[in-house]
Each structure stands twice: as C-alpha cells, then as structure tokens.
C-alpha angles and dihedrals in degrees: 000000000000117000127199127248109291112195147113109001098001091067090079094054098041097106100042106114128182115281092199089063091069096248135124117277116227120215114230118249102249133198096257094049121132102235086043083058094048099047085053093063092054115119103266084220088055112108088240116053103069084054103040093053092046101061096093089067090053114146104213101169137345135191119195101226126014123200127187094241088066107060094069091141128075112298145155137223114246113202108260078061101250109138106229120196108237102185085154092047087120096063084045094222124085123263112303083218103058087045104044109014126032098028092056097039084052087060111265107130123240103214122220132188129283091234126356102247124182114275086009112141125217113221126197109229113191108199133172116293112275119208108252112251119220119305116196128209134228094284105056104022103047110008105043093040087056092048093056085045102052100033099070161125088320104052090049099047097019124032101074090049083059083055099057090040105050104020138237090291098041091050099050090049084053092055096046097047097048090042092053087055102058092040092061087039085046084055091046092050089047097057091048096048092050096056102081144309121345121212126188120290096075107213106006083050086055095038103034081057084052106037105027115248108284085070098036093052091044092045087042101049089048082055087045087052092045100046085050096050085033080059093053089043082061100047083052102040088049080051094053093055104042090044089048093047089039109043095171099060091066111116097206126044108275111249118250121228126196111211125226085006082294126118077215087118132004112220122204125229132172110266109253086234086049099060086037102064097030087053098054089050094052096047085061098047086056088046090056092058097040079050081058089063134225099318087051094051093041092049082047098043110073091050081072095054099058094057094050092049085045097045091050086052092049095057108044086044085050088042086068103039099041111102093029115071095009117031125203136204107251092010117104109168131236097332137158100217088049082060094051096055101042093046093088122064125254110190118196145182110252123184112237088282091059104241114128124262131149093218084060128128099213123079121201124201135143096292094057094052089054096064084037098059103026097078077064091078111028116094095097092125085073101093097045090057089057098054102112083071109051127098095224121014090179095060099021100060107045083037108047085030105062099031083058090054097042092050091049093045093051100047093045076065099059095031082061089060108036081055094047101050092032099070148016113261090248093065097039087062101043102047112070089179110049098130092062085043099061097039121136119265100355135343099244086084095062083044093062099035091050087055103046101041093049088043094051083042083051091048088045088054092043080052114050096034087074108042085039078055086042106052088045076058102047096045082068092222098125114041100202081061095059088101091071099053118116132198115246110286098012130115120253097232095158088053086049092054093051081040098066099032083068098044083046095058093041088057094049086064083067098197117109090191094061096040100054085059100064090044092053087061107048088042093044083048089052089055098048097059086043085056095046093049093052085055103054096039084054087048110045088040098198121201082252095051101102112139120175104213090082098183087094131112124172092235092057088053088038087061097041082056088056095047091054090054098042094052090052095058094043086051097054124325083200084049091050096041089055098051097037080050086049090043092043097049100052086042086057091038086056089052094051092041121017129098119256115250129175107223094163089250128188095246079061093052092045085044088053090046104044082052091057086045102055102040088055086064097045082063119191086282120116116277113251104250086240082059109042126114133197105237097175124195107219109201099214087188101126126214097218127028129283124213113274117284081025105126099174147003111283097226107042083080087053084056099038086058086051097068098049118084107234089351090290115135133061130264120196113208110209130193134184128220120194110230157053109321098226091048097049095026078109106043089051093051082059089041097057096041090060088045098054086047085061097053091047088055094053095046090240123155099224146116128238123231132174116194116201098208126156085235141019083241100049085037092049094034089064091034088070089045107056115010114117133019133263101313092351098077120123115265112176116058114205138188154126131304107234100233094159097055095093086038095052094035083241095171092172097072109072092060090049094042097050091046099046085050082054100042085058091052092060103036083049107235133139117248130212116188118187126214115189100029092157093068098046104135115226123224089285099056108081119211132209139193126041137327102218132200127213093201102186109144138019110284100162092253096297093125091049092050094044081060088054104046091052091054090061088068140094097237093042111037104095095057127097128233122245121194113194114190119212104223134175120246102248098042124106101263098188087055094050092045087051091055103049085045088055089047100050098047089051084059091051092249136150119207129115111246115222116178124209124204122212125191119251117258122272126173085207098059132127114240086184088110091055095055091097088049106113094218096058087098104055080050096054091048085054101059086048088055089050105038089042078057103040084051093049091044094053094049088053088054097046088047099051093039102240141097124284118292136177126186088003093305124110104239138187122227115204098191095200094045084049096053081040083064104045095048094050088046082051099049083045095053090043093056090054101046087051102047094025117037093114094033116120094239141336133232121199133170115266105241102229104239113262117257120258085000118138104253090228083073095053086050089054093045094050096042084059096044092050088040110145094342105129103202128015141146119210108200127185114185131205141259090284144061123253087187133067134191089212136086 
C-alpha cells in the first residue's frame, strides 16, 4: 500500500482519477471553494485552524526512489509527472493505514483538539517524526509516585499521636475505613483510565469526561483548591521538623505547655511566628524551582525518594532494638502488656498544638481523627497525571495504583500495632516525633527524611495546582479563568503565581491540625466524582464503555461514593455543607456562564437512555387527552424571501413558545432547500447550524431539521411522513400565511399552499396558520383586550386549548377569552349558548360565549345590506379575479381541445357554489371585523379546500377571509380530542 509523494501542485490533481477506468471522477478543491472559504475565516488561535488549512500538504507515504518497473499496478500521473500506486483508487481516499495507523504507531503525532467544543472539527495533522522522550513503567511512574504521595507528613509526626488517642483498636478501624475508601476510589480510577486516551488535567480530565463539564470544572477547581492548601500542610509540616529537631534556629521563644494542668514537665513546641515565617520563605523557594520547569523539578525530584525509603527502614529497625540497649523513658519496647493498655481509646481535650490539657479548646473523638488521618492516604491520583509518560496506561495505572494503596494501607496497619505496643500512651501523645525517637541508628536520618519527603510532597503540590489550574483553562469552558491559559509546552507562570499566593495564606494560619481538614474535604469530594463517574458509566454501559481493567462493578463504585460522603460528614457536617455549597456555586456559575461543550458525558448517555425509555412505553398507541401535548412543527420555509443569515421568521420562536404551558414541550423547526440532496448535503448542514442557533437565541426548546428536497411540495410531502418517532411525533403544523404571494406576483403559491393544507388532512395533523406574524408581541410586550374564537366547526377542542395556552403568558395574560358561536339563523341560540357555557365550565375554562346568527344562503338574496361592509370591496375584486381566471382557464381548454385544468389537474367549477364561498367568506370576515377589530388576537376555524377546486380559488377565498384583520390565527384540528371533561 505505498503512495507517492502528495505535495505542492499535485495536491490539486490528487483525486483525479481515470475516467477510462470506469470510476468516479473527484473535483479538485479550488481556491474559491466554499468550504476553502470557510475554513479561511476560522480563528487563527483556534486549535484548528494551523492544522485544517495544512491538509493539502499531507504526506501520506514516500519512497525514496520510483522506477518504472515498479508501478506495475494501476496508477495515475500527477502533474508534476510522478507516477503515484493507487491500489485503493477505487475507495477514492489514501490508505487508512498509511494515514491512522502506521504513521502514528511510527511516532508522528495525530493532533486533537485542546477541548471538544460543539461544531468543532477534529483535524489529523501528520508531522516529522519526533524522538520519543522517556516513558516510564509501573514501577516508577505509578507505584512509586503514589507511594511519595500517600507516605507523608502525617504518618511521620501523626500518626503515632492517632495511636495514643484512639487506641490500638480505634486506630486500626480508622485505617481500615479510610483505606477502604481510597481502594474502591483506586478501582473506579482504573476503569476510567483504561478506557482511552488520558490527557493532562488528572481527575477533572477523568470525571469532566464522565460527568460534562459543569461538574468536571466545579469538582476540579475544589482539587485545584485542595492541592494548593495540601502544599502549604507539607511546608509546615517540613517547619515543624526541622524546628523540632533544631531548637535554636527558632526566632521566637519556644511556648511552653504543662501537662495534665502540672509544671511537672515543660514541653516544647515551634513558635506559631516560627513556622510562619519559615513557611513563607520556603514556599518561595519552591516557587523559584517550579518557575525552572519540568527538567528542573525532574532533575530535583529523586533526591526526595531516597530519604523517604531510608527513613521507613530506620523506624521499623529502630521499632525492634528500642527498649533494649538504650533505653528510653515512656518507651517500652515491643510488649504485650503495653498492647493491652493502649488498645482502648482514650479521647482528650489538646490545646491547637496538640498536647493534652483539660483546659483545652480543642475535643478529640473519632470523627476528628477521621479528617486528621485521611489526607495520609490520599495521593492516588499520582500515577493518572503522569500518564503522557508511561509506557502503558492501560497496564501502569490499575496496576501501580492499587499496589500503592495496598502496601500503605498495610503498613499503616502494622504501623498501628508496632506503635501501640512500643510505647505508654503518655509518651505516644506527647512526642510528636517518635518516629524519629526510636530510628536506627539516630534520629538525624528520619529528620532529614521528614524534611525532604514533606518538602518534595510540597514541590509536587506546588507542581501539579497549577497545571491542574492550567488544563480547566485551557478547556475554555469558564471565561474569568482564561488568564490562566497557556499555550502547549509552556509553563503556567501566571497559575503558579495564584498557586502560591494560596499555599502562602494557608501557612500564615500557622496551625496543621486545621489545614488537613479543609484538604480532606476537597480531596474526599474529588473521589467521590471519580467514584460516581465510574457508577454511571457501569451502569449505563454504553457501547464505548470498554474499559480494560475488568475487576469493576457499579455497586463497588456506588459504595466508594457513599464512603466519601460518610466520612465528610463524620469529619465536620459545617465543614461538608461549606465545600458542597463551594462546589455547588461554581457548578451553577458554569452553568450561567460557561460556554457549552459536547464531551460525550455520561449524563448524555442517561439522558439518551431515559428517552428510549420513555418513548417504548409510550408505546405507537394514541396519546389520553389529559396527557397530550402540542409538539408543533414550525416550517420556517419562507414565501418570499428573509434578509441574508437569516435563517427564519423572528417571530415564528416567540409563537412556538406560545403554545407550550411554562415553556415545557418540544417544537421542531423545519426548513426546506431546493435541490438535489448530494449537491446541497453541505449547504443544509450550514443551514441547520445556523437554524438551531436561532432557536438558541430566542430561548426556544426546539430542534433544528433541514430537508433537501427538488420542491417545497415533494420536501414538505416526506417531512409529515416521517418526522418524529413513535408519540412523539409532531402533531401541530405551523407556519406562516402568505400574505405576499398576490403582492410579489408569487404564482407559484396557491398551488404549494393548498397542497401542503392537503397533505396535513390526510396526514392528520392540526394545522395552525398565522396571519400577522409581523406583529406578534414577545414575552415583554404586554397585550390587552380579548382573545376571541370563531368556533365554527368540531375541532376536537384545539382552538379552546390555543386560548389557554396563551393566557398562561406574560403578553397575554391579562386578556379575556370570547367564544363566538356560529349559529343558523333559525336555531335556538339560547339553547346553543347554554350548551357551549355548560361545556366550558365543565373544561375548567373561563370565556364568555356570544353567538352570532347568519342568514341561510340564498342565491336570490339581496346584498343590498352589505354594501356599507368594508369589506365589500376586497370581495368584488375577488369575483373579478376569479371570473378574469375561470375565463382564461376555459379558453385554454377549448383551444387545446380538453376539460378544464389548473396546476396540471383536471378540476370542476361549479360557478354558484364559488359566489356561495365568497359570500360566506365575506359574511365571516365582516363579523369579525364587527365584534374583533381591538381584540389581541383572533382565532377562526381553517375551511378545508374544496375538492377538485383550482387552488387560486381557495386563495381567493382565504385572502378575503383574513381582509384588514392584524393579527389572527385559523386553526383546523384533527380527527381526535386534546381536551377532555374528566379528571
């Protein structure tokens, strides 16, 4: 499958194939093409722009030398004269291998897109090889960073403490509980990171996928907020150390602590100011090396892991030889009866430095212990940020992940009872730094170790805040966050900045034990959404969702969800509330503001599914009155002609939302392009895009649909067949009287009009025509005086409930229904206004019902009395109209020798029954201009056309039916009822 060289000139010619061969022949793209125009107008900072306009200069295959002898297959002459193999001429594209797969397994780099944005299109960009950088394995690019994560400042200065205050068996419930926590979050990550590609941003990459990005952005800010505070919990924690192990380089004069409210013994404790200024000096110094970029921080970086390692082998040596050479007050060594008396709890009052004092401020129970501990084992998330440099995501992260959590978890354990049966309780509360105490062979090794582990945790912190800042801005999704949006390969300064400022404040409060519970709840927030998404990917079980890590099940991620929340509100409820209220205020502020992206979420895929759902049990039966909603197509196909990027009427939106009761329901806006459907497929995807960008604007639920079809009829003829699904078809067609068609000499729209009316008889649908569109008020132009209703035949209720829908809003609801009854002249109107009266109350509707007699035709009759009617002359001009076509119509016949026809179809004009409609269209159109010229609108019955009648009659009939009212809506309902008289 090698291809030829395909650049410069021969770019044009590429898809030129022989005609002689029998295949299709391929236009060039040339300069002046519509999608080359398109593309030019395409924001050069887009991420798709530098890549679009490039494809032309695509290297799909090279050989280095070509012979004649070796094209022996078909091929073709380009027209620089290279011959170029096309053993894939008849699919018309290049090989897919060359293209996709090869080339990108060889090392050339396929880009994608920053975010996935609506409309956005993903180009495939083929470079020069680039040398593969350095790709790390299980071990040292999950495991081990987990490790360095999860074994910090806690477990040195700590955890010990959490020993002598909750007891052995507290301690080792804690453990479990917490660890628990973290293993089902660590099965939830590896599902999700097994199922594709992972890009920067770590978690809010995994659950923003999940989720959608109103929930990916709010999660991932909180996890932005909680690596920043977790980067100040390290500095201190580092101050603390080196402080305890160096009292002379306090500042201040260290504070001085009695013990069981006794001067028996002073304990020393840092000064508050000491870890404070030490603390702000150090964050800068960290600052200064994340400011050197990712070489300076990986050259930095191992020297922390060493230490740690060490530091672990020191104390449990230590664990086994203290007590016995060197002997330390407190400290007993490994004994049983030690055990015994340290396995219950024994929960005190401290005061903010930890030591115990009854006088203290601050209780301790097994909630506390809980927010104190957990920020020990998080730092799973280690291994998934640094997936662009592992050889193998899909083995790496399960793999380094939950053997990281595993090993903590069991050595907290045994950590729980070495410490328990190492020393008295006395001693486990008032050391903070036994660990360092009891080291093999001195305890300048878990000094250091201390220091340099919290301070690489600290640089790691300092690290991954910014680029987590960094990949939410870049996504585009929050516009106040676009300072902190950096270009590919560069360093986020600006995010650092932020970054530090935040670490900065958080170490000016001075205090460890109210810092780590803050982080506990923005981390315990981010596992939680990492176990949710997890859930309702399991559950929904899309046809993408493949993961390869098959050790997953949605109730085990279910659960892990629980646990998150369940240790948030045993840590602190006030503490819960505040962040879900954070979390929940930016998730509503990326709703407001945010811009709209299309990430192929789970919510998407529930939302699908719950559709499906619901329109099987809907089932293809007929909808219950109480349940039936109007889901009206509006043909946005003009008669004449709108302004250009125009893509429908303005007003037609305003209407659409009329008809809907609080804004709920669905409206489906149609157009119609003229044309052959593989010459304009293009020109009606543009079309449509624009057109569901109309209906956005105007705040409209609604779909957008363009139909290529060779006429408006044929187009509109297979849109009511086949538009919708099951009940959910649409059932009201609405558009726009064409009131220009006589003024613009349109002759064309009789024939369309009457057949499209036709088409929706038989199709049985309702029909809504609007006159007077162009006065239709919006929802801020408030309208008085009546809404009246010409009833004059059967519609199964539709006009009645059009009236009601339109008092339900804003512009209409101060305006008042009129029913007027169309009555013979001989029938008993008092029993007939009765009846309607019953029959609306019975609907539980308010109108006044007025019924208005006309006199039974007869050809005979006088129309002296209508010679005042203004409207008597719109009805003799036309009868000239008419009478001038009939005449013209029956010349043609007699000259051509066959019966009368109009718009190609024979017809029969009946001349009295012609006159009988436009009188009665005149009588009509003088009542209501009578009893309705200041109502707010006016709804009348839609006359079925006549059958075998020319459609320039109807239009005659209709013009004179609609004559001098401003706004009106002529209605015609189908063979079922909408109301119903029953509960």
């Amino acid at each position: 499958m090698d291809n030829g060289d395909n650049e410069g000139g021969g770019a044009d010619e590429e898809l030129h194939h022989s005609p002689q061969q029998g295949r299709r022949k391929y236009s060039p793209v040339l300069a002046n093409d519509r999608a080359v125009l398109e593309m030019s107008t395409i924001d050069p900072g887009s991420s798709i722009s530098s890549h679009d306009l490039n494809l032309r200069n695509i290297k799909v295959g090279q050989r280095a030398e070509i012979s004649p002898d070796e094209n022996e297959g078909p091929s073709h002459t380009i027209a620089n004269g290279v011959q170029r193999e096309s053993k894939l001429e008849l699919f018309g594209f290049d090989s897919l291998v060359n293209i996709l797969g090869l080339k990108s397994m060889a090392g050339e780099q396929v880009a994608a897109p920053s975010s996935p944005r609506d409309g956005e299109d993903v180009a495939i960009t083929l470079g020069q090889p680039k040398p593969p950088g350095l790709k790390l394995g299980t071990m040292m690019g999950v495991f081990v960073p987990c490790l360095q994560n999860i074994l910090g400042i806690i477990y040195y200065i700590r955890f010990s403490w959490i020993v002598g205050m909750g007891g052995i068996s507290d301690s080792l419930i804690l453990v479990s509980f917490c660890g628990l926590c973290t293993f089902l979050t660590s099965i939830s990550l590896s599902a999700i990171a097994t199922n594709g590609a992972m890009k920067g941003g770590g978690p809010y990459y995994l659950i923003g996928r999940a989720l959608g990005p109103e929930v990916g952005v709010s999660i991932g800010l909180c996890f932005f907020l909680g690596n920043a505070v977790a980067g100040a919990m390290y500095v201190l924690g580092a101050v603390e150390t080196f402080l305890k192990a160096v009292p002379a380089a306090g500042i201040f004069r260290e504070t001085i602590t009695k013990v069981n409210g006794t001067s028996v013994q002073p304990i020393e404790s840092p000064s508050s100011h000491d870890l404070q200024i030490y603390g702000i000096v150090i964050t800068i110094m960290l600052c200064f090396i994340v400011f050197g970029g990712v070489k300076t921080i990986n050259r930095v970086a191992p020297a922390f892991l060493i230490p740690v390692l060490l530091s672990i082998f020191c104390i449990f040596v230590g664990v086994t030889l203290c007590g016995k050479n060197d002997p330390v007050e407190g400290i007993t060594g490994l004994s049983l009866s030690t055990f015994r008396d340290n396995w219950a709890s024994d929960y005190q009052n401290t005061n903010n430095a930890g030591i115990p004092d009854p006088e203290g401020k601050v209780e301790w129970n097994f909630n506390a212990l809980v927010g104190l501990f957990f920020p020990a084992v998080t730092g799973i998330m280690a291994g998934s940020n640094r997936s662009a440099s592992l050889k193998d995501t899909q083995q790496s992260i399960p793999t380094g992940t939950l053997a990281a959590t595993l090993a903590t978890s069991a050595l907290y354990l045994f950590s729980v009872i070495f410490f328990g049966a190492l020393a008295d309780r006395e001693t486990l509360l008032i050391d903070r730094l036994l660990t360092a105490t009891i080291a093999w062979p001195f305890p300048a090794i878990v000094y250091v170790g201390i220091v340099l582990s919290t301070l690489g945790a600290a640089l790691q912190s300092l690290t991954g805040a910014p680029r987590l800042l960094a990949a939410i801005a870049n996504d585009d999704i929050l516009p106040v966050l676009n300072y902190f949006r950096v270009a590919d390969g560069t360093e986020p300064y600006t995010a650092t900045l932020f970054t530090a400022f935040i670490c900065i404040s958080c170490v000016v409060i001075g205090n460890l034990d109210l810092i780590t519970p803050t982080i506990t709840m923005f981390f315990l927030l981010c596992y939680a959404g990492v176990n949710l998404s997890c859930f309702l990917l399991d559950l929904l079980d899309a046809p993408s969702w493949r993961p390869r890590w098959k050790f997953h099940h949605w109730s085990l991620s279910l659960l892990g969800a629980f646990l998150c929340v369940v240790i948030m509100f045993l840590i602190s409820w006030s503490f819960t509330v505040v962040s879900l209220a954070l979390a929940s205020l930016i998730y509503y502020y990326v709703s407001l503001k945010g811009k709209a992206g299309d990430w192929g979420d789970g919510f998407k895929s529930a939302y699908f599914q719950l559709a499906l759902r619901s329109l099987r049990s809907l089932g293809a039966s007929q909808v219950h009155p109480k349940n039936w909603y109007p889901i009206p197509l509006i043909f946005c196909r003009p008669w004449g002609k709108l302004p250009e990027n125009v893509p429908c009427h303005p007003k037609l939106a305003d209407f659409a939302n009329c008809m809907k009761k609080k804004g709920r329901g669905m409206s489906i806006f149609v157009s119609i392009l003229d044309g052959d459907y593989h010459e304009c497929a293009e020109d009606a995807k543009t079309a449509c895009k624009q057109l569901d960008t109309y209906i956005g604007y105007k705040n409209c639920e609604g779909v957008a649909e363009i139909v290529v079809a060779p006429n408006m009829s044929e187009g509109f003829r297979g849109i009511v067949q086949t538009m919708g699904l099951g009940n959910l078809k649409p059932n009201i067609i609405v558009m726009r009287y064409p009131e220009i068609w006589r003024r613009e000499n349109l002759t064309e729209i009789p024939a369309t009009f009457v057949g499209i009316i036709n088409d929706c008889i038989v199709a049985n649908k309702a029909v809504v025509i609007v006159k007077g569109l162009d006065e239709w008020p919006n929802e801020y132009q408030r309208q008085y005086g009546t809404i009246d209703l010409y009833w004059i035949v059967r519609d199964g209720g539709l006009m009645l409930l059009l009236s009601q829908l339109l008092l339900t809003k804003e512009s209409f609801e101060s305006c008042k229904i009129q029913v007027f009854c169309i009555a013979e002249e001989d029938s008993d109107a008092e029993e007939l206004k009765a009846d309607v009266k019953k029959f609306l109350y019975d609907l539980r509707m308010q109108a006044e019902v007025i019924v208005i007699s006309m006199k039974s035709w007869d050809i005979n009759m006088n129309v002296e009395g209508a010679q005042q009617d203004e409207s008597l002359e719109a009805f003799i001009a036309a009868q000239r109209r008419i009478s001038d076509y009939l005449s013209e119509m029956k010349e043609a016949a007699s000259r051509e020798g066959r019966p009368l026809m109009a718009d190609g179809k024979p017809v029969v004009v009946n001349e009295q029954q012609v006159d009988k409609f436009l009188y009665t269209t005149l009588k009509l159109n003088s009542t209501i201009l009578r009893y309705s010229r200041m109502s707010a609108v006016v709804l009348v019955s839609l006359p079925p056309p006549p059958l075998n009648h020319p459609a320039y009659f109807y239009m005659e009939y209709m013009d004179l039916l609609v004559e001098n009212v401003p706004r009106l809506l002529i209605v015609r309902g189908y063979r079922r009822d909408v109301v119903t008289l029953f509960t």
